[in-house]
C-alpha positions in Angstrom: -10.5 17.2 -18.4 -9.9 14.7 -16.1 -9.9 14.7 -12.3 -8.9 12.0 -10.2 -10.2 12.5 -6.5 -9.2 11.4 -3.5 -12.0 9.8 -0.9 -11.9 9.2 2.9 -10.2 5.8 4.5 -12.6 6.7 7.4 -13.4 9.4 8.6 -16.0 11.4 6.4 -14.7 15.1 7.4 -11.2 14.2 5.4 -12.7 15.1 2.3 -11.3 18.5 0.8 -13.7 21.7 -1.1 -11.7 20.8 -4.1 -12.6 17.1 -4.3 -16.5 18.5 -3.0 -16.2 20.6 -6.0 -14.8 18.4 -8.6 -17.8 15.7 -8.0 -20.2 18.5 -8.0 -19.2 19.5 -11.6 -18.1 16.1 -12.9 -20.3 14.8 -15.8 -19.1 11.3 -15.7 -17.3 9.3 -13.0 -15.2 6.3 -12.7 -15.6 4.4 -10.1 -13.6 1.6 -8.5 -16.4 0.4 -7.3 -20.3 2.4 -8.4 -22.4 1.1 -5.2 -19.5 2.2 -3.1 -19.4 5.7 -5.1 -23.0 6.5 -4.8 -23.5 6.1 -1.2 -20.5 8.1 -0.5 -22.1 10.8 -2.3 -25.4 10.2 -0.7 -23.2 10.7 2.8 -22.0 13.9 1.4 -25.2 15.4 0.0 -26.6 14.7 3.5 -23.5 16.2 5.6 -22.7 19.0 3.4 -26.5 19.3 1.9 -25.0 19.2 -1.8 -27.1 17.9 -4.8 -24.4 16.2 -7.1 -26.2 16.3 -10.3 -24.4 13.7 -11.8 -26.4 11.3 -12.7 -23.3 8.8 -15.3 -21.6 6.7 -13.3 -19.0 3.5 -15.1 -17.3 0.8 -13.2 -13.1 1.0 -13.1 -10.9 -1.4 -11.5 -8.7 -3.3 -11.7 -10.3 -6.1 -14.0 -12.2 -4.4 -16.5 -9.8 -1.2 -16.4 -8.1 -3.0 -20.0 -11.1 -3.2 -21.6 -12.0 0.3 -20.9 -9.8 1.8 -21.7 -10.2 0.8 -25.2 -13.9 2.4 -25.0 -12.0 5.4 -24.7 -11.3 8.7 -26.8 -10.0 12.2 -26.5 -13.1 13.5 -27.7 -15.2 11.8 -24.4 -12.6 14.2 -22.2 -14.6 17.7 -23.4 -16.7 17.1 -20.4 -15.6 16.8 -17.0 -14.6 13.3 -16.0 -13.5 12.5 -12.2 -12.4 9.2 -11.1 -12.9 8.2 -7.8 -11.0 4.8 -5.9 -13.3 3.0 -2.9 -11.3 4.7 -0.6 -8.2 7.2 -0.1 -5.7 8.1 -3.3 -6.2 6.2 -7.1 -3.1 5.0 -8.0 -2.0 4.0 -4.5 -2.7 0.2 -4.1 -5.9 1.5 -6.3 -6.6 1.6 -10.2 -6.4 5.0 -12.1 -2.3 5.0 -13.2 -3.7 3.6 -16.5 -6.5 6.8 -16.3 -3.0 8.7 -16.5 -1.6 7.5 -18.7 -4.0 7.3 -21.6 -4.7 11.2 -20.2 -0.5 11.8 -21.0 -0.6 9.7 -24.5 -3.6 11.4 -25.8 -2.6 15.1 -24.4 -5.5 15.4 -22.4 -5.6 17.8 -19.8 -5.7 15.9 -16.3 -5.1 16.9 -12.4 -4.9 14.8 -9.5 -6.1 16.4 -6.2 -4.4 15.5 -2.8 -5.9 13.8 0.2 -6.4 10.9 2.5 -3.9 7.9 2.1 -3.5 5.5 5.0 0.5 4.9 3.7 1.7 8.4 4.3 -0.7 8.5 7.5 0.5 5.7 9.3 4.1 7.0 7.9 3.8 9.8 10.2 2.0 7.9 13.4 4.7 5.3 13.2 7.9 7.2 15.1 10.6 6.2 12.9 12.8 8.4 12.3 13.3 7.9 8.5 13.2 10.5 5.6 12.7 7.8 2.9 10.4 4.9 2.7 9.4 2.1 0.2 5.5 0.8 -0.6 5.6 -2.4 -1.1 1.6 -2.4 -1.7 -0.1 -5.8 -0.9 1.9 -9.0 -0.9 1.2 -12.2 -2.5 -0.9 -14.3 -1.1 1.1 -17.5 -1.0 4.0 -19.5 -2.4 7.5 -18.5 -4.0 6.1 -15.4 -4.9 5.3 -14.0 -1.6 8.0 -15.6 0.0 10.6 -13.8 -2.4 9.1 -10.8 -2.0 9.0 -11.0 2.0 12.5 -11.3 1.8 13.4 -8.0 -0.2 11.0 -6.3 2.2 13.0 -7.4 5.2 16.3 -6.9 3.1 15.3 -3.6 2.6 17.7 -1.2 3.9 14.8 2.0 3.6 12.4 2.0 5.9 9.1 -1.0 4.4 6.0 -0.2 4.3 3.1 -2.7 3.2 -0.6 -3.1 3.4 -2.0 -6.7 4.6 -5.8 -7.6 4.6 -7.1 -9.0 8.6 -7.1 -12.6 7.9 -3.9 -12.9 6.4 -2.2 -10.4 9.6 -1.5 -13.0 11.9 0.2 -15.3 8.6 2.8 -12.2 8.3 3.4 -11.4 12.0 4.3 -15.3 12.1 6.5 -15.1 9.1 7.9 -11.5 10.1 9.2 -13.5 13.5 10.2 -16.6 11.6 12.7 -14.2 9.9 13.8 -11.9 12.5 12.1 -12.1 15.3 13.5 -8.9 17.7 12.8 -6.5 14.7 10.0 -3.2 15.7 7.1 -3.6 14.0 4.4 -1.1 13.7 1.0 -1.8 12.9 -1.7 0.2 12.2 -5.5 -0.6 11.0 -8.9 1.7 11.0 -7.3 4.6 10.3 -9.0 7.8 10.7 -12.3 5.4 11.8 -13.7 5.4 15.3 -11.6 2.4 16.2 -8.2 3.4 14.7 -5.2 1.5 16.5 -2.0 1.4 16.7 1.0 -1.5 18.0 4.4 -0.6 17.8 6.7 -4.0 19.2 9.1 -6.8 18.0 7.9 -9.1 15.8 7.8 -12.2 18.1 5.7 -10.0 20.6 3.0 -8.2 18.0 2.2 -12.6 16.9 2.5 -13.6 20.6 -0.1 -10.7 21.6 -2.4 -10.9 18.7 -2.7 -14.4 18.1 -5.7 -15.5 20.0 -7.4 -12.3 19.3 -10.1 -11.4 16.5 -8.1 -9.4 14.1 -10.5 -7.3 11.9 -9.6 -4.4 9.7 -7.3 -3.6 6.9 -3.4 -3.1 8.3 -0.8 -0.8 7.4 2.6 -2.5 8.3 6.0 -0.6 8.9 9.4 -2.8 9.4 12.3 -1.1 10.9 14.6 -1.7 8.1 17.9 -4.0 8.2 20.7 -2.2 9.6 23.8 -1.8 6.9 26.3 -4.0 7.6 28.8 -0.7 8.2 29.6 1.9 6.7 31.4 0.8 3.4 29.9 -2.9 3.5 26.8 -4.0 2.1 24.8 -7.3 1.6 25.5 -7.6 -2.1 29.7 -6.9 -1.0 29.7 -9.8 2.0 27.5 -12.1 -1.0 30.3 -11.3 -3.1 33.2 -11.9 -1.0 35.2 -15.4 -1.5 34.6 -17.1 1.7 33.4 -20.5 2.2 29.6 -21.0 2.0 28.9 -21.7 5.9 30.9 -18.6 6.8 29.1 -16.5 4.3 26.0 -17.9 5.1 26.7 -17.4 9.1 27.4 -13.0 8.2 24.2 -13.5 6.2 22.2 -14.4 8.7 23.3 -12.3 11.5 22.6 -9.3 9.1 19.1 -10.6 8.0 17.9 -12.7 10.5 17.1 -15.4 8.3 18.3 -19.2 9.2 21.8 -20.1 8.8 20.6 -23.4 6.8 18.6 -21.8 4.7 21.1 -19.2 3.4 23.4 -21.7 3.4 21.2 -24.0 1.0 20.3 -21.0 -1.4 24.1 -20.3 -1.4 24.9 -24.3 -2.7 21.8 -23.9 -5.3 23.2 -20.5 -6.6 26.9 -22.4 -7.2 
């Protein structure tokens, strides 16, 4: 069968007996990364003095994961196959949906175990009181792409959640404030790790405060989401309305944030 396993973001003590007892009877692991994989087990055998006696270990990520899979039969999953992601849950910002998938197609039997994921972590640490939430994963690094998709994040009316890598923090915060600049922020990084922390401010104030400082550390970012425009009136209804395009675009902006000329502009382009 096949086993996908969840790893520590941190703190070694997160892992579970079942994932301990999955990579003690696995006979061939995936690995997001194999050097990262075997020293985690060497940390294990040491801590919890296991011998894992497999000895079959393949790469799996995110640009070989294609080619793999094509390597790939029904007959390969008699034995017991784990994959493993560098850190916390496959799937989640992390290769091993295709893993699935193939295991669905080709009626293999397949579980995934629960464990450490920084999303649903930081989820709860943040204080918002929200039932729902939407990843949003890493952004783009640059241009159109990342611009567009900074916007539905700060459109979004559920509570946004992304990831964002330490040199790129300080970009977002400055974009986040360019956008809307009195909107709660929370930010987490190091998880779990000896120096886990935790801001929870406006926008403008997170850049203003972490600007000259050395940012280090993957981030976990949560957006207070934009407020509804009321009850029965949405976005997409004032978009809609017939009103002239600097009166639409002055509702659109105090909903979003965003600058009245720029709204205004997208609104001439769209016409």
């Amino acid at each position: 069968m096949l086993t996908l396993v969840p790893t520590p973001i941190g703190n070694l003590e997160d892992i579970s007996k079942r994932a301990l007892d999955a990579l003690l009877e696995a006979e061939l692991i995936f690995c997001e990364d194999t050097r990262v994989t075997k020293k985690l087990l060497i940390l294990f055998a040491s801590k919890y003095n296991l011998n894992f006696p497999c000895t079959d270990f393949k790469s799996f990520h995110s640009h070989n994961e294609q080619q793999v899979l094509k390597t790939l039969s029904k007959d390969m999953f008699e034995k017991n196959i784990v994959y493993v992601s560098d850190a916390g849950m496959p799937c989640v910002s992390d290769p091993g949906a295709t893993l699935v998938e193939f295991a669905i197609q080709n009626d293999i039997k397949y579980d995934v175990i629960p464990g450490a994921n920084a999303v649903l972590t930081a989820f709860a640490m943040s204080g918002f009181e929200h039932t729902e939430f939407t990843f949003f994963g890493f952004l783009a690094h640059k241009g159109t792409e990342r611009k567009e998709k900074l916007q539905k994040v700060m459109n979004s009316e559920i509570l946004p959640i992304l990831y964002e890598s330490p040199h790129r923090l300080l970009k977002l915060l400055e974009e986040l404030k360019n956008i809307d600049e009195n909107r709660t922020i929370f930010l987490a990084k190091e998880l779990t790790k000896q120096y886990q922390t935790t801001f929870k401010d406006t926008s403008i104030n997170l850049y203003k405060n972490l600007k000259d400082t050395n940012i280090r550390g993957e981030w976990v970012v949560i957006i207070q989401p934009l407020l509804s425009a009321g009850k029965n009136l949405s976005l997409s209804d004032i978009q809609e309305l017939d009103l002239p395009p600097k009166v639409k675009a002055k509702l659109l902006s105090k909903l979003t944030g965003e600058k009245i000329k720029d709204i205004y502009q997208k609104l001439l382009d769209e016409n």
